[in-house]
C-alpha beads as a LAMMPS data file, in Angstrom:
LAMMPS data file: protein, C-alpha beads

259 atoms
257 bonds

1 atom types
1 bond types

-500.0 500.0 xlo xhi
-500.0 500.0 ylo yhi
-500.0 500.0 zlo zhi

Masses

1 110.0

Atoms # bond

1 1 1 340.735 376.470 222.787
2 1 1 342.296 376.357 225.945
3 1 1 340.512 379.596 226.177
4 1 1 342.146 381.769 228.337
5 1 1 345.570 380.406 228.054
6 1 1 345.718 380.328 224.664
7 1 1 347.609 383.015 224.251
8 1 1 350.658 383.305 222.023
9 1 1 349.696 381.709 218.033
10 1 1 348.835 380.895 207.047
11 1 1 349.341 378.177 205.700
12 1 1 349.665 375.266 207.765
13 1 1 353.201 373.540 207.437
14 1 1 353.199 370.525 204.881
15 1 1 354.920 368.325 207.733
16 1 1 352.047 368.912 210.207
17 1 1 352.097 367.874 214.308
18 1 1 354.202 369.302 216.511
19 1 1 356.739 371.373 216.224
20 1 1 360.052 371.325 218.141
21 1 1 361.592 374.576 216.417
22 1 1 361.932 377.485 218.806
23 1 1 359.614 380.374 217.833
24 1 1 362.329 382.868 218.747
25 1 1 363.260 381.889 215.323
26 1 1 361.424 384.157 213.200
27 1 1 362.017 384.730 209.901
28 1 1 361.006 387.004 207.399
29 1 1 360.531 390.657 206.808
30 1 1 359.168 393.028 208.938
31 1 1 357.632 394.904 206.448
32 1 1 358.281 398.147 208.320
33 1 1 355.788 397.351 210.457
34 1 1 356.466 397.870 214.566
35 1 1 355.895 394.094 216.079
36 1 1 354.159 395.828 219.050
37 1 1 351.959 398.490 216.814
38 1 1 349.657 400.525 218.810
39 1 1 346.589 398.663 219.936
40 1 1 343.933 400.871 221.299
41 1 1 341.271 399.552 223.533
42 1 1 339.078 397.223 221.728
43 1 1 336.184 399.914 221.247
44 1 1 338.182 401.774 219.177
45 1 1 339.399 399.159 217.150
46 1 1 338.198 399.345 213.182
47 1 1 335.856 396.669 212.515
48 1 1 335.644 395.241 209.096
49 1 1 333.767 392.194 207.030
50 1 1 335.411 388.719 206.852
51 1 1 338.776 388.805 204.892
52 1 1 339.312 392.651 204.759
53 1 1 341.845 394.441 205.613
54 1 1 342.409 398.192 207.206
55 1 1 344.173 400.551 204.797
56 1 1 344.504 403.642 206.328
57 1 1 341.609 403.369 208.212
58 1 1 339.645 401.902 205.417
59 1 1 338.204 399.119 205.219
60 1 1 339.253 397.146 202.274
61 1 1 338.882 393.636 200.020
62 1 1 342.197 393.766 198.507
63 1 1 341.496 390.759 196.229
64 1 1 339.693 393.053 193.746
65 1 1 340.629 396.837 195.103
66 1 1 342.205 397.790 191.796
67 1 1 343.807 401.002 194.388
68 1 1 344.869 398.640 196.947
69 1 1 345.503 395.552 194.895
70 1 1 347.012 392.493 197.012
71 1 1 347.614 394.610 199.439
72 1 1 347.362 398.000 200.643
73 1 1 348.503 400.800 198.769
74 1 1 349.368 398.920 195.475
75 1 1 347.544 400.329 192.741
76 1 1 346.877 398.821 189.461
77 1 1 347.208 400.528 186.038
78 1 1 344.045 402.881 184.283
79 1 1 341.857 400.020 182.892
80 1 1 343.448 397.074 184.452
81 1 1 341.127 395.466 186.844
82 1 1 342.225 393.540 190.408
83 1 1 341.094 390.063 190.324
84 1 1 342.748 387.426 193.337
85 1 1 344.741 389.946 194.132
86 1 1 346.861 390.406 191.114
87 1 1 346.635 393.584 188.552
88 1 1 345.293 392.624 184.988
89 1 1 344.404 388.766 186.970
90 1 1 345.879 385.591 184.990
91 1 1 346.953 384.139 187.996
92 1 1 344.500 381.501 190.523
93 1 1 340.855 382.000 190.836
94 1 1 340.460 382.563 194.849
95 1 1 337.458 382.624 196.948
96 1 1 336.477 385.861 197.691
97 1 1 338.737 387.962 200.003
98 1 1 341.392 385.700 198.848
99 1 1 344.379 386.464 197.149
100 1 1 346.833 384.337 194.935
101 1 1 349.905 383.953 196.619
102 1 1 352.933 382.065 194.061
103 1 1 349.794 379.457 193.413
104 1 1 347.915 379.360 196.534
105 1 1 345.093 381.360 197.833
106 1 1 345.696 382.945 201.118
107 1 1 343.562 385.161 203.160
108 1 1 346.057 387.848 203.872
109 1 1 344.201 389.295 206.193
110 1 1 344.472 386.594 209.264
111 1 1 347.701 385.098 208.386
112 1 1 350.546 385.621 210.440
113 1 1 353.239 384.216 208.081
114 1 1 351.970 386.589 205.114
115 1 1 350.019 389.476 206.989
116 1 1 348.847 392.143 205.217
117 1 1 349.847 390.809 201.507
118 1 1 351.487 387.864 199.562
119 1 1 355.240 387.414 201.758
120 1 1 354.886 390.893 202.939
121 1 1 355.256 390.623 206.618
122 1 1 355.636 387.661 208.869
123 1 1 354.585 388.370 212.796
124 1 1 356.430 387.916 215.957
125 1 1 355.773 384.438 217.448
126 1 1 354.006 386.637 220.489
127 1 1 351.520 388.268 217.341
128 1 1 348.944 387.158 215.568
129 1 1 347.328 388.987 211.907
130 1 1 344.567 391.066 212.584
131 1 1 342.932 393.123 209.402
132 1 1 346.305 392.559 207.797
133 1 1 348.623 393.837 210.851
134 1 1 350.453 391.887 213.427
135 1 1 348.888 392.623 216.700
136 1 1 349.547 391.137 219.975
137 1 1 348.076 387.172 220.143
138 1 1 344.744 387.468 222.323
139 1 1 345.354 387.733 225.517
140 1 1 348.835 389.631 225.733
141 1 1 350.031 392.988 226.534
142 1 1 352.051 395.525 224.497
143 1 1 354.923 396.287 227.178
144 1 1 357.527 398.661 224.473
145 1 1 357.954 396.488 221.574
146 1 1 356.948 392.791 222.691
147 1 1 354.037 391.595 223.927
148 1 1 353.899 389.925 227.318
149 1 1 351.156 387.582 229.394
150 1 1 351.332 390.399 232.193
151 1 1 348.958 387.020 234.337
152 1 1 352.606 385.478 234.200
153 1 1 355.584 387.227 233.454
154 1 1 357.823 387.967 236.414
155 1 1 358.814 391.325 234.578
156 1 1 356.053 392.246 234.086
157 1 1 352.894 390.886 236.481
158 1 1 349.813 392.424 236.247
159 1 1 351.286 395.287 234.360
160 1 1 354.235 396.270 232.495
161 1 1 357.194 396.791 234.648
162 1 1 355.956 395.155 237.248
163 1 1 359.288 392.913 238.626
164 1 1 358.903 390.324 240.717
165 1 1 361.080 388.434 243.726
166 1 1 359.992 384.917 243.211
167 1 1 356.626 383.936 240.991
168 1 1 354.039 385.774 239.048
169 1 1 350.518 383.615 239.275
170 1 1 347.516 385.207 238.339
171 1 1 349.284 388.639 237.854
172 1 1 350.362 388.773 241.131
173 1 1 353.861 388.529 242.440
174 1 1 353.894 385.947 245.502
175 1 1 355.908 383.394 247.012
176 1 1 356.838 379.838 244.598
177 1 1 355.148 377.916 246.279
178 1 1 351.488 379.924 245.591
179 1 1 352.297 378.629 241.830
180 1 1 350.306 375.175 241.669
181 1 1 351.203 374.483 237.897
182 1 1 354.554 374.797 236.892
183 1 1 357.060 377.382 237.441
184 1 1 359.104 378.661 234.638
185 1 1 361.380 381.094 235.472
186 1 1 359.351 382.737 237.882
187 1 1 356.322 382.710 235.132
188 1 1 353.640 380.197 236.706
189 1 1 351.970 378.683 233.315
190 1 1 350.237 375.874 232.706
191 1 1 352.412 374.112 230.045
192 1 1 349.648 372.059 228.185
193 1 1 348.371 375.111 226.596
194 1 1 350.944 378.169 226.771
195 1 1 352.552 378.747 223.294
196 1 1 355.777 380.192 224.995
197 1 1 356.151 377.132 227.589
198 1 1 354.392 374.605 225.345
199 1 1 354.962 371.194 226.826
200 1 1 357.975 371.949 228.486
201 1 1 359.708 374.946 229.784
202 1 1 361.127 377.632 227.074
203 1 1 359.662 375.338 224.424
204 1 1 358.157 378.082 222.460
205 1 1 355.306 377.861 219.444
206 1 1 356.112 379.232 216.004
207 1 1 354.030 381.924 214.783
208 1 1 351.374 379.872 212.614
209 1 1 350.670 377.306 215.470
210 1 1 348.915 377.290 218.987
211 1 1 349.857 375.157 221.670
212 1 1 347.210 372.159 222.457
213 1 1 347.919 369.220 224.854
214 1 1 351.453 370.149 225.467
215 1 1 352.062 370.154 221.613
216 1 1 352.859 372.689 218.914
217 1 1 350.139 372.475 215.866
218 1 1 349.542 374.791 212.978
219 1 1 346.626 376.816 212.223
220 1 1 345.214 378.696 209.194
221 1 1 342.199 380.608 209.234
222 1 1 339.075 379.061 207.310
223 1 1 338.988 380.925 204.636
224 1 1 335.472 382.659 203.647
225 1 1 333.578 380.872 206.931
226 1 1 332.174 382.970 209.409
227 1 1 331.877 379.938 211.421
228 1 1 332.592 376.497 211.286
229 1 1 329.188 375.537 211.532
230 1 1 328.953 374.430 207.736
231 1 1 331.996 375.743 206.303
232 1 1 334.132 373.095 203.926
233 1 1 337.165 375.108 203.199
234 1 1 339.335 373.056 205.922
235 1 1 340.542 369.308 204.643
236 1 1 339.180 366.229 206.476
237 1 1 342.286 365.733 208.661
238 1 1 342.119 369.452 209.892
239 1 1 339.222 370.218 211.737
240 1 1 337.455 373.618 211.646
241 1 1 337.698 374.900 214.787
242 1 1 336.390 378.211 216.260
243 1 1 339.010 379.405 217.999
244 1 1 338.583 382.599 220.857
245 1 1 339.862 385.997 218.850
246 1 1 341.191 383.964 216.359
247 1 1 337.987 383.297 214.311
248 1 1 336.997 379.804 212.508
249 1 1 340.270 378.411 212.315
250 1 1 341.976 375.056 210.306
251 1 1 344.275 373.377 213.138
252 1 1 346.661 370.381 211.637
253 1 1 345.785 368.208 214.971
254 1 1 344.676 364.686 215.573
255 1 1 343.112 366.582 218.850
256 1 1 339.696 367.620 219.099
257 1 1 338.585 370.908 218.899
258 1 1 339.709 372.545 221.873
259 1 1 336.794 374.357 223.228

Bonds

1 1 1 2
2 1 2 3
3 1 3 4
4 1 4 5
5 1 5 6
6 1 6 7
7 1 7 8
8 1 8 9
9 1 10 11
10 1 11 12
11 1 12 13
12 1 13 14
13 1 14 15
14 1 15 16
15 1 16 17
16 1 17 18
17 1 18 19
18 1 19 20
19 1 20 21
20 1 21 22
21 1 22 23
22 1 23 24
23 1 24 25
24 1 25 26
25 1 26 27
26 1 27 28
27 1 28 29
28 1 29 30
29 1 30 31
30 1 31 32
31 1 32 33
32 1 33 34
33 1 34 35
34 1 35 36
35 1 36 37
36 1 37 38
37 1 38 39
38 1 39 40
39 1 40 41
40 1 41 42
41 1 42 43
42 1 43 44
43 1 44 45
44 1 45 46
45 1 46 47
46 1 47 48
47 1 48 49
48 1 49 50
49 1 50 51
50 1 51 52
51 1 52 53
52 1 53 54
53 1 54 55
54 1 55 56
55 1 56 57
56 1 57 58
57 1 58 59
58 1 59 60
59 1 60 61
60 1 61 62
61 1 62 63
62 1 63 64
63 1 64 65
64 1 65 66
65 1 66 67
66 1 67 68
67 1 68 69
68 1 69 70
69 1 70 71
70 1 71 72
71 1 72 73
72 1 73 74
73 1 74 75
74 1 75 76
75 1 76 77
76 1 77 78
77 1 78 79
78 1 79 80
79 1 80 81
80 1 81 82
81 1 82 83
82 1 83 84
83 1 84 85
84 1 85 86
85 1 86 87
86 1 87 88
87 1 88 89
88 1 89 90
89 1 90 91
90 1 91 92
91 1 92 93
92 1 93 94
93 1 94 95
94 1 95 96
95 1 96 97
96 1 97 98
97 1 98 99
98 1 99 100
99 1 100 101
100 1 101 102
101 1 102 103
102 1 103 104
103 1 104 105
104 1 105 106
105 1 106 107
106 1 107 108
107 1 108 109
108 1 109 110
109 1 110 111
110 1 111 112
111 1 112 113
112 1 113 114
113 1 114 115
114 1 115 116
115 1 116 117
116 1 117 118
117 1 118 119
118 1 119 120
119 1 120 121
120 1 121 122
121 1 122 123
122 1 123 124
123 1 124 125
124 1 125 126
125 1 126 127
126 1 127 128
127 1 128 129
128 1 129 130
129 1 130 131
130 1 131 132
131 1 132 133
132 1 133 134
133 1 134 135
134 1 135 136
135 1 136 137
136 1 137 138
137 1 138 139
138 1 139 140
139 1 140 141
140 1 141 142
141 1 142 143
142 1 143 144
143 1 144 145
144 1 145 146
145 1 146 147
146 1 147 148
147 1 148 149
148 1 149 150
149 1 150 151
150 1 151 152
151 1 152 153
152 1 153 154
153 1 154 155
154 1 155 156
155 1 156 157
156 1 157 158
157 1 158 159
158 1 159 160
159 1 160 161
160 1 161 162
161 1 162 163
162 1 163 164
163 1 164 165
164 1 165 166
165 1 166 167
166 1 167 168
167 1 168 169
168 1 169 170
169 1 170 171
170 1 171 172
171 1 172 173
172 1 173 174
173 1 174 175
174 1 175 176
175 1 176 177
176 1 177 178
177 1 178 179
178 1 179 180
179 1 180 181
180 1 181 182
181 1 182 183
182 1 183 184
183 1 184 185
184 1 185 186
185 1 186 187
186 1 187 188
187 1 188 189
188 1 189 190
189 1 190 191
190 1 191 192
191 1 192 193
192 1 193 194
193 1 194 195
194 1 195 196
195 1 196 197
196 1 197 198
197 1 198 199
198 1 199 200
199 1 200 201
200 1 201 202
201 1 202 203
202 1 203 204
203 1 204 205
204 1 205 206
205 1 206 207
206 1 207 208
207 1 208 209
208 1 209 210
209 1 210 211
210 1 211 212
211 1 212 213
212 1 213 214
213 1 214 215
214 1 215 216
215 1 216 217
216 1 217 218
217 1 218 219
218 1 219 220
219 1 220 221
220 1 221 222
221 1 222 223
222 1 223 224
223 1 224 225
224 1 225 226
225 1 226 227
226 1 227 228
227 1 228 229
228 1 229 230
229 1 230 231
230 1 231 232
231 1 232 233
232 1 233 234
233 1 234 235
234 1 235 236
235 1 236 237
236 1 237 238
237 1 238 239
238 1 239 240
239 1 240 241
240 1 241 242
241 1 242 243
242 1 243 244
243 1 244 245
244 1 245 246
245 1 246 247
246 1 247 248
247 1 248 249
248 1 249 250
249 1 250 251
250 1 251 252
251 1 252 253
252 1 253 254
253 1 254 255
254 1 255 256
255 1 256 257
256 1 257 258
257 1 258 259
């Protein structure tokens, strides 16, 4: 979806389409988590199964973990079992990998607005949920404790503290007129698909939406699908899409899939 320049993006929002609210607006806890965590190169990366989440270096479902119940490190009583993510269940029957969130199953591990457990953390609007922590979105940079499109930004082009004079294209510094989309600031984007210049410039995405045809949408991930290639958990007006880094993904858009 816009591939490369999709950059910066669970429950989608009940109001759907785009939204105008600026991402710099994020709410939530933190959950004493660093918004620009340590992200080793991708080889070194954990790799787990669909909906699990990295405990301590562990792979883990925390749906029915009765150690790591809901989320990491909560552990349930002798004799009580885990079941959608809640000790002794009684709550919602979830998929698998799915927990019960006040009534609504949520794959904790992918969701930005509830990474890692049931309103637990929310991510930056430059982070995405990866294994239940809030990375840096595909395609950004950890420069100290934000994450940065080092192809664009001016402070930072083609590395991180890399200033430049005029524009940074490509992530290299040159003169404004070598920028043949649209300069922001000294960032040359393309503002159809850039989450932080999405339609306009310094009209930022919020964290559970990517930027698609100069418009703000929300995404969820497709919960239990590997692909979208037969998977029925998104509703008819929100297309499955499989979305680059971000997995088989639920986007609230009258668009087509972006490919």
């Amino acid at each position: 979806m816009f591939l490369a320049m999709l950059l910066w993006m669970p429950a989608c929002s009940d109001d759907g389409g785009p939204d105008g609210q600026d991402a710099g607006q994020d709410g939530g806890q933190d959950g004493g988590q660093d918004a620009g965590s340590d992200e080793g190169p991708d080889e070194d990366k954990l790799k787990c199964a669909l909906a699990e989440l990295d405990c301590d270096g562990v792979c883990t479902d925390v749906s029915t973990d009765v150690d790591n119940c809901g989320r990491c490190g909560e552990a349930c009583a002798i004799g009580q079992t885990c079941e959608s993510g809640l000790c002794g269940g009684g709550g919602v029957s979830c998929p698998p990998g799915s927990i019960d969130c006040n009534g609504e199953c949520l794959d904790v591990s992918g969701d930005p607005e509830d990474c890692g457990g049931c309103n637990l953390v929310r991510c930056k609007s430059f982070e995405h949920c990866e294994l239940g922590k809030c990375v840096c979105r595909p395609g950004l940079t950890k420069c100290g404790v934000v994450c940065v499109d080092t192809r664009s930004d001016p402070a930072h082009c083609g590395g991180c503290d890399q200033v430049c004079a005029e524009v940074c294209t490509g992530g290299v510094c040159g003169a404004a007129a070598a920028c043949t989309q649209e300069n922001c600031s000294g960032a040359c984007v393309d503002l159809t698909v850039d989450p932080q210049n999405c339609g306009s410039c310094g009209h930022a995405c919020l964290v559970d939406q990517i930027c698609y045809a100069g418009g703000c949408w929300d995404y969820q991930p497709a919960q239990g699908c590997e692909s979208c290639a037969g998977c029925t958990w998104c509703e008819t007006v929100e297309p499955c899409c499989d979305l680059p880094d971000y997995g088989p993904s639920c986007v609230d858009s009258p668009q087509p899939c972006p490919y």
